[in-house]
Phi, psi and omega in degrees: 000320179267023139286342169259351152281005210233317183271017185251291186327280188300022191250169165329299199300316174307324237248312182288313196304307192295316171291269238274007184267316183280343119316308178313308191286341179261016142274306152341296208306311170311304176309318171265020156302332223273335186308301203295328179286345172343170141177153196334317180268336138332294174312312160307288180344287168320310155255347130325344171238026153187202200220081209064082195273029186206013165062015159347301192277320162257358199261121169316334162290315193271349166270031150255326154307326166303301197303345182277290195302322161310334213263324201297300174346257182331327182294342177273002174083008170230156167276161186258146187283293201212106153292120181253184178209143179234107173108057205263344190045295184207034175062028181311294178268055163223352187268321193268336160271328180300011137262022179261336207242105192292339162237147174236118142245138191245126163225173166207161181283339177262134162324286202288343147280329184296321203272339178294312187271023167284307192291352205284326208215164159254124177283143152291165178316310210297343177264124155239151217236137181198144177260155197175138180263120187334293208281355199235305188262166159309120163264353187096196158175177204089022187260142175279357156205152198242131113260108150248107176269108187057051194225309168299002185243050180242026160210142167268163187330246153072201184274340218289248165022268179317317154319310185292331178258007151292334178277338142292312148309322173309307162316339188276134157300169163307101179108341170294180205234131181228138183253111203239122174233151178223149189279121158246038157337327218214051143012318205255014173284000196278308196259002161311140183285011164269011195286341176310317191303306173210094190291153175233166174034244211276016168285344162275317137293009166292310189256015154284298188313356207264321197278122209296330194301331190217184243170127212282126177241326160206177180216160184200081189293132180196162175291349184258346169224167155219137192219136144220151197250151192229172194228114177297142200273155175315000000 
C-alpha cells in the first residue's frame, strides 16, 4: 500500500489535484480580501446597482437565517430595553426586532440602505436610524442587545477584530445580550491556511467567545450559519 501511495504522490493527477486545491484556497482568500477593504462607497455601490442586492427578501437561506436568529432571541424569554442592530441594509430583521425593544437603534455603513429601511415601513417613535463605522465611531452603551449579523467577517483578525468586539462588549449593559452571527457559505474558509489572517464562519465566534466579559447563553450551528448568542457578566 505504501508504494502505491508514494507512486499517486508522484504522478500527474497529485500534482493537478494539489494546483486546484491550492487555487480554490488562494481564491477563497482573494474574495474574502476583498471583504476587509468595504468602505461607505463600496457598500452604497452595492445597493445602487440593484434593489436587496443579497436576496434578503427571497432567498431561503436567508429567511431562514432571520428565522434562526428570531428564534435564538426569543428563547431567553425576555423583551429588550434598549436594542442596537449593526449592519441593518434595508431593515428585513429589524422589522422582527422592533416589537422586541422598548429602543432600536439601527445602523449601517451604508447611506443608500439606511434610507431604504427608513423607507420600508412606518416605524414606531422608538426606532432611530444612523449611519456608522463599526471600527471609527461611538456606537453608544447600555444596550440590553447587540446584533451583529454577517458583519464581523468585514474585519480582519489582528488587533481590528478583537477591538471591535471588545467594543461590543463594552456597549453592553450588566446582563445584556449580543447576537454574534457569521455566514458559512464558503466553508473551506473556516480551515484555510489564511484563517489566523482573517477568520470566517464559526471562527469568528470562536474568538467572540475568547472575550472575558461575556458568556455563551445559547447557539445555533448549520452548514450555512453560525449564530450565538453570549450574555455579559455582571
Amino acid at each position: 500500500m505504501g508504494g502505491l501511495w508514494d507512486y499517486f504522490r508522484s504522478s500527474r493527477l497529485w500534482r493537478a489535484l494539489r494546483r486546484v486545491t491550492l487555487f480554490r484556497s488562494c481564491l477563497y482568500f482573494l474574495i474574502e480580501l476583498r471583504r476587509t477593504w468595504m468602505s461607505p462607497a463600496t457598500v452604497d455601490s452595492d445597493f445602487e446597482r440593484a434593489s436587496d442586492p443579497w436576496n434578503y427578501e427571497t432567498n431561503p437561506l436567508e429567511l431562514d437565517r432571520f428565522r434562526r436568529q428570531l428564534a435564538l432571541l426569543t428563547s431567553v424569554g425576555e423583551d429588550f430595553g434598549r436594542t442596537l442592530e449593526i449592519g441593518c441594509a434595508e431593515g428585513r430583521f429589524t422589522e422582527s426586532l422592533e416589537p422586541l425593544s422598548g429602543e432600536l437603534v439601527v445602523l449601517d455603513l451604508s447611506i443608500v440602505a439606511l434610507e431604504r429601511a427608513k423607507a420600508r415601513k412606518m416605524w414606531g417613535t422608538n426606532v432611530s436610524f444612523g449611519q456608522a463605522d463599526l471600527r471609527l465611531d461611538p456606537i453608544g452603551r447600555d444596550f440590553d442587545l447587540i446584533v451583529v449579523a454577517g458583519v464581523l467577517e468585514y474585519f480582519p483578525k489582528g488587533n481590528t477584530l478583537r477591538q471591535v468586539i471588545k467594543k461590543l462588549a463594552a456597549a453592553l449593559a450588566p446582563g445584556g445580550c449580543l447576537l454574534v452571527e457569521s455566514t458559512r457559505a464558503a466553508q473551506p474558509a473556516e480551515e484555510a491556511w489564511w484563517w489566523p489572517m482573517m477568520p470566517r464562519g464559526r471562527r469568528i465566534n470562536e474568538l467572540a467567545g475568547r472575550e472575558a466579559s461575556l458568556r455563551e447563553v445559547a447557539s445555533d450551528v448549520t452548514a450555512d450559519f453560525c449564530m450565538t448568542l453570549y450574555r455579559k457578566r455582571p
